[in-house]
N, C-alpha and C positions, 0 to 999 in steps of 0.2 A: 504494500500500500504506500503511494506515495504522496499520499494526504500528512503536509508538516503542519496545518494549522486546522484542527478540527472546534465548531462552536457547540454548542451543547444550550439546549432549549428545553426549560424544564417546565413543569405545573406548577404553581403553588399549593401543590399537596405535600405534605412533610413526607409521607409515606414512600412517594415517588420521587422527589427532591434528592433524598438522602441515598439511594444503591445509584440514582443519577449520578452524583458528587464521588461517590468511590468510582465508580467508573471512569469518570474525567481521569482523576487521579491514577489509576494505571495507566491513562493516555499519556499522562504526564510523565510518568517513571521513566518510558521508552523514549524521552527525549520531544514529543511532541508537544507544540503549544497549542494551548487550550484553554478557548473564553465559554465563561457561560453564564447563560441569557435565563434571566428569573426575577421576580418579582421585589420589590426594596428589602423585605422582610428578611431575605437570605443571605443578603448581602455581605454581613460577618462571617458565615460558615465559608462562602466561598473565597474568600479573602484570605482567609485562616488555614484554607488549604492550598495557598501558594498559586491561587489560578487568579486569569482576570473575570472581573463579574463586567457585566452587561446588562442593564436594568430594561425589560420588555415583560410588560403583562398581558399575557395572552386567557385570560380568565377571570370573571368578577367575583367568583366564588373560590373564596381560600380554604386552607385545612393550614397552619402552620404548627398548632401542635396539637392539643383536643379539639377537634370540631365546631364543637355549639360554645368554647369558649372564646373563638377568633372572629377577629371585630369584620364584618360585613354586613352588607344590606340587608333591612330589612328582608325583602323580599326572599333572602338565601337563607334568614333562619326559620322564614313561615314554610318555608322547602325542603329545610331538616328538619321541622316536628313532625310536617306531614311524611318524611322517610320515617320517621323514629314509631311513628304511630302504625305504617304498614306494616314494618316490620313486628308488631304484635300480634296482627293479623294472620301472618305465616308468609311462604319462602314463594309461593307466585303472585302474591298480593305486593309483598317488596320488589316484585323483578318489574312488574307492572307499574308501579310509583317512580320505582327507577328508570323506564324505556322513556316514560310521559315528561320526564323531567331532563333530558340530554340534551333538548336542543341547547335549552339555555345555560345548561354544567358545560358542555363542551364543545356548542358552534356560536362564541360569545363573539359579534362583529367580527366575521371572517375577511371583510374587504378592508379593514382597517389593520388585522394581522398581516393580511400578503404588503402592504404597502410598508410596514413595517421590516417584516422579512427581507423586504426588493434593498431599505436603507442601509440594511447591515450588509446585503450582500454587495449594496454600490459603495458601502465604506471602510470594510473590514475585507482583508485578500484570504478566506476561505475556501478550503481544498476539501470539507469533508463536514457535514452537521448531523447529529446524533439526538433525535427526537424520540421525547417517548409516544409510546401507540395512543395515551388518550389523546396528546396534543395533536385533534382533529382539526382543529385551524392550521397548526403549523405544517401539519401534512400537505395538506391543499396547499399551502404556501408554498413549500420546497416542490412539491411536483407541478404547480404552474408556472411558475418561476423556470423549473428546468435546473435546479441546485440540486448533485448529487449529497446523498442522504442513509442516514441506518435508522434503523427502527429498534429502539430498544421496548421489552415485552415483559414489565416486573410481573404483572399479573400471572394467570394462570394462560399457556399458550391459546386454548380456544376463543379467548377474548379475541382474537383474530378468528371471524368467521370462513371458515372453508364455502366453498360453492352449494349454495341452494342452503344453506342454514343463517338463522334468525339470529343475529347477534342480540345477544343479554339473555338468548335461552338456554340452558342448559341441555347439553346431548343427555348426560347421564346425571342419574340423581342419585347420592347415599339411601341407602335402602331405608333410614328412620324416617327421612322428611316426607310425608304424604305427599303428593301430587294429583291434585281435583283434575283429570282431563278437560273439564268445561273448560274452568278457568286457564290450565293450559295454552288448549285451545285460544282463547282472551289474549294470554300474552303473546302468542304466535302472531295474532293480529296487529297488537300494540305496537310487537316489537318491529313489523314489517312495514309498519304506517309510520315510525322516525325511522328506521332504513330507508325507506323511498323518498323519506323530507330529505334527508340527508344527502342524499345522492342526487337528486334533482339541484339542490346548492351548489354540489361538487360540479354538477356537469355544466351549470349556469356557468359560474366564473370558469373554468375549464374553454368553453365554448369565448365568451368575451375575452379571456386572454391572447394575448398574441404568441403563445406557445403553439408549440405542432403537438402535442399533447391529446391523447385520444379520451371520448370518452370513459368512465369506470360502469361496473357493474355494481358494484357496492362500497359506499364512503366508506365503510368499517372494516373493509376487505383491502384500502388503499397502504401497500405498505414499500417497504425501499425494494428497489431491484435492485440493491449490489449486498445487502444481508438483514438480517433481524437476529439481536441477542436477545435471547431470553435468559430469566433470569428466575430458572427453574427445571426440573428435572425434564430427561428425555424418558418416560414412562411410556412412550410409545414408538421408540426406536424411528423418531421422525428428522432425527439430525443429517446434513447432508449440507456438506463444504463443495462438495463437487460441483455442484448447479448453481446458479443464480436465481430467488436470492439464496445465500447462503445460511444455512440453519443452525445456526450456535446455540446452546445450551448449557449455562455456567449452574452449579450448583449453590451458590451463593455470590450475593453482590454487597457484602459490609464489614467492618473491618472491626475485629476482637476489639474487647474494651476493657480496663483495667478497673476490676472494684475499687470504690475508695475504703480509707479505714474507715470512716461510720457506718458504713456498710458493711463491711467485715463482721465489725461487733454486734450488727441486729443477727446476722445469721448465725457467728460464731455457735459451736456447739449445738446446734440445732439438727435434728434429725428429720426425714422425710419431711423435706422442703419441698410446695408447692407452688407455684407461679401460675397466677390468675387476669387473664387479662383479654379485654374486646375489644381491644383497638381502637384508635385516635375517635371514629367516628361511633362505635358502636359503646363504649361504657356508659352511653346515654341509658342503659339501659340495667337501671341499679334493680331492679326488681330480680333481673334474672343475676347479677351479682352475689346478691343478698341470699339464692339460692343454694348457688355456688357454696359457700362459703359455708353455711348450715349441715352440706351436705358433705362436703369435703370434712369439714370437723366431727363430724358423726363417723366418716369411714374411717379415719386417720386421729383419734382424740389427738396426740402427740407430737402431729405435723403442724409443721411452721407453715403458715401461710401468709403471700405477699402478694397484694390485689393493687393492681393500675384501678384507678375508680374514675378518674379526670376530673370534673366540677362535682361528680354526685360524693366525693370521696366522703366529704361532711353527714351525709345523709346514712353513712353507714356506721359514723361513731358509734351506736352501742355493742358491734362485732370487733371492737377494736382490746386487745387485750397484747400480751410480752408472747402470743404465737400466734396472732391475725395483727399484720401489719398493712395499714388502708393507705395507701398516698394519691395524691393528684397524679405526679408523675414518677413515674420510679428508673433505674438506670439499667433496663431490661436487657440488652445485648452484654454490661458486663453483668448483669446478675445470672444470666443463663446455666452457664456452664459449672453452676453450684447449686441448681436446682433438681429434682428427683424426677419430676413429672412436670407439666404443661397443662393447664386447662384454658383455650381462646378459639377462637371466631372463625380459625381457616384462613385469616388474611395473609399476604404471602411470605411478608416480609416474617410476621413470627413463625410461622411455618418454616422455610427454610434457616433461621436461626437456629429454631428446636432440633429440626434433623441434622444440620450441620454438628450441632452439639452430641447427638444419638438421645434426645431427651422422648421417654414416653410421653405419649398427648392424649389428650381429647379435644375433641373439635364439636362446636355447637353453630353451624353454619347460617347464617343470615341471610345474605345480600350475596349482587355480584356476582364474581369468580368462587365465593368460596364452596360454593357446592360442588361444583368443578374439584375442588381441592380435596373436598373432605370424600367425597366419591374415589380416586383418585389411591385417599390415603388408606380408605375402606378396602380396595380391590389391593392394593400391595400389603397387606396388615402391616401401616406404617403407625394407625391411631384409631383407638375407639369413638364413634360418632354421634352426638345425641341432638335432639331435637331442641332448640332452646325453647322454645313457647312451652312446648307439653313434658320437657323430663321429669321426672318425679325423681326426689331425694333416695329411693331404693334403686333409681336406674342409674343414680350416681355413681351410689354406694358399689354397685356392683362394677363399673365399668372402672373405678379405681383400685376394684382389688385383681381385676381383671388382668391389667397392667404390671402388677405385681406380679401375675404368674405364668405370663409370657417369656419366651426365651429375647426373646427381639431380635434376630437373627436379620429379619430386613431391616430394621430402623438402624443395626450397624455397616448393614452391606450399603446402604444409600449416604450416611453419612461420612462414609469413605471418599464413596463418589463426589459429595458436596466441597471436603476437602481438597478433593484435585483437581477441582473445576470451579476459582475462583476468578476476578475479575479480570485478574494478570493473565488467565488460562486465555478466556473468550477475548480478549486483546490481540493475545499473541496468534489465535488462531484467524483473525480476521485481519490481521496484517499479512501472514501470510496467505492467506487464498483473495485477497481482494485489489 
């Protein structure tokens, strides 16, 4: 590859942001220079990592570290109760709230992005730009433009829909989460009626531009022709360097973190440590916490427990005792690899931390990719899978002793794989074949 100055275009999602920024930073190892383009909010981390920042907000909806605590429009918090609300409803009621809601999370003034894009590229001498798959604006931008481009893929790979499937539907589903065909059926509809908005925008500016740029078949389906990392296992033996684009598959994209001493001393001595957590956007959801936690202390009296809570952390004070530890934010990448078990959401990033580490899990899957994931982790027996709306404290109880009497025999063979397939790996293999 003889791309010397690659720029890098993130979300303002912390979640996305951050295996973004390690990324960069292996570009950087190899010598290459590399700016990246993000929102004011990020602007110390990227600084701090010896890159240049580039300030372009391609999104009005932020996530920079809890969700429903980060300052934005009205309009984006009456948008997160209404996610927070479906999601108590079950897992095709949330895929539905979430299709209905894309245009405005991810085609935010798409003619205002390209003209943005066109500035950097008439200003800045760039040989190479590295977009993540939500950045649906920025997509459209680098391919009307004509800027060669990669597509990085934190989520779970299917978030990139293959031909003739409904992106945000799920192909397969963990066998706990019920699935209503009706309603199904619903989201098939949903999901086909923002695929078609979608793509009708694409083809619009597509068409007005003065690129030789062909039509697409589907905005969700638009990704780079020279490669796509993912940033996530090949569980389906789908990797392929030989072709364009090129199919990388890193087993993890973040980088080990050093406990501090106060943290040392809440776990010191502490036996069957469990680690509880729903993610930036989901511990909006203290009900199902608060279950957590009842239940977890009924299987394990003697387990330490340490729960992300984010804003609701307060609301769980009276489970708060010297072996349930509640915090707003906790230092999860180094608390990892001192922890016994895993209980969260399927999101990706703690997902491939946990197995990077070999930590046993449960996964109580919400939104999104993560059905993808926890399906995924159900067929490899990577983690036991329960329904967050309907588990019951004995379906806990049992799936944590469960845990205990597994060999794990794949959650070692995969976390081998995670270790030799880090950012430096998918670097090195895309500088070679590209």
């Amino acid at each position: 590859m003889n791309a010397n100055h690659l720029f890098f275009i993130s979300p303002p999602f912390y979640s996305h942001f951050t295996p973004l920024l390690v990324l960069a930073k292996s570009f950087k190892k190899i010598g290459k220079e590399v700016t990246f383009g993000c929102s004011s909010e990020f602007r110390n981390q990227v600084e701090q990592a010896n890159l240049s920042f580039y300030e372009i907000d391609i999104s009005k909806n932020k996530n920079i570290s809890k969700a429903e605590i980060t300052n934005q429009p009205d309009s984006e918090k009456d948008r997160l109760d209404e996610f927070f609300e479906s999601t108590r409803e079950g897992a095709v009621e949330t895929l539905i709230t979430q299709s209905k809601h894309r245009k405005k999370d991810m085609l935010y003034k798409p003619e205002e992005l390209v003209s943005k894009i066109k500035k950097i590229a008439d200003s800045l001498e760039v040989d190479l730009y590295v977009v993540d798959i939500l950045s649906y604006g920025v997509t459209l931008g680098l391919y009307t433009l004509e800027l060669p481009f990669v597509t990085f893929c934190p989520p779970h790979p299917r978030t990139i829909p293959m031909k003739n499937e409904n992106y945000g539907v799920p192909n397969d589903w963990p066998s706990v989460i019920p699935v209503n065909q009706k309603q199904l059926h619903e989201l098939k509809q949903v999901s086909r009626k923002t695929q078609n908005e979608f793509t009708k925008i694409f083809n619009t500016m597509i068409e007005e531009s003065s690129s030789n740029r062909k039509p697409i078949e589907n905005a969700f389906s638009l990704v780079s022709d020279k490669a796509i990392l993912y940033n996530y296992f090949d569980f389906d033996s789908i990797e392929d360097t030989n072709q364009l684009p090129n199919k990388i598959f890193m087993g993890n994209c973040f980088e080990e973190e050093t406990l501090d001493e106060e943290w040392q001393n809440k776990i010191k001595d502490k036996k069957n440590r469990l680690l509880i957590t729903l993610g930036t956007f989901l511990s909006n959801r203290v009900d199902v916490l608060e279950k957590l936690i009842i239940g977890s202390k009924k299987a394990n009296p003697d387990s330490l427990l340490i729960v992300s809570a984010g804003s609701n952390a307060g609301k769980l004070n009276e489970y708060r005792s010297d072996s349930v530890i509640i915090e707003e934010f906790i230092p999860q990448k180094a608390l990892m690899p001192y922890m016994d078990s895993v209980i969260f959401h399927g999101g990706c990033n703690t997902f491939t931390e946990a197995l990077y580490y070999g930590k046993p899990m449960i996964i109580l899957p919400f939104s999104s990719d993560q059905f993808n994931i926890a399906y995924d982790c159900e067929k490899k027996q990577l983690a036991e899978i329960l329904d967050p709306n309907t588990f019951t404290e004995e379906k806990l109880v049992a799936a944590l002793l469960k845990l205990k009497s597994q060999d794990h025999k794949e959650l070692t063979y995969w976390s081998n794989v995670s270790k030799d397939r880090g950012p430096d790996f998918a670097v090195g293999k895309l500088v070679e074949n590209i």
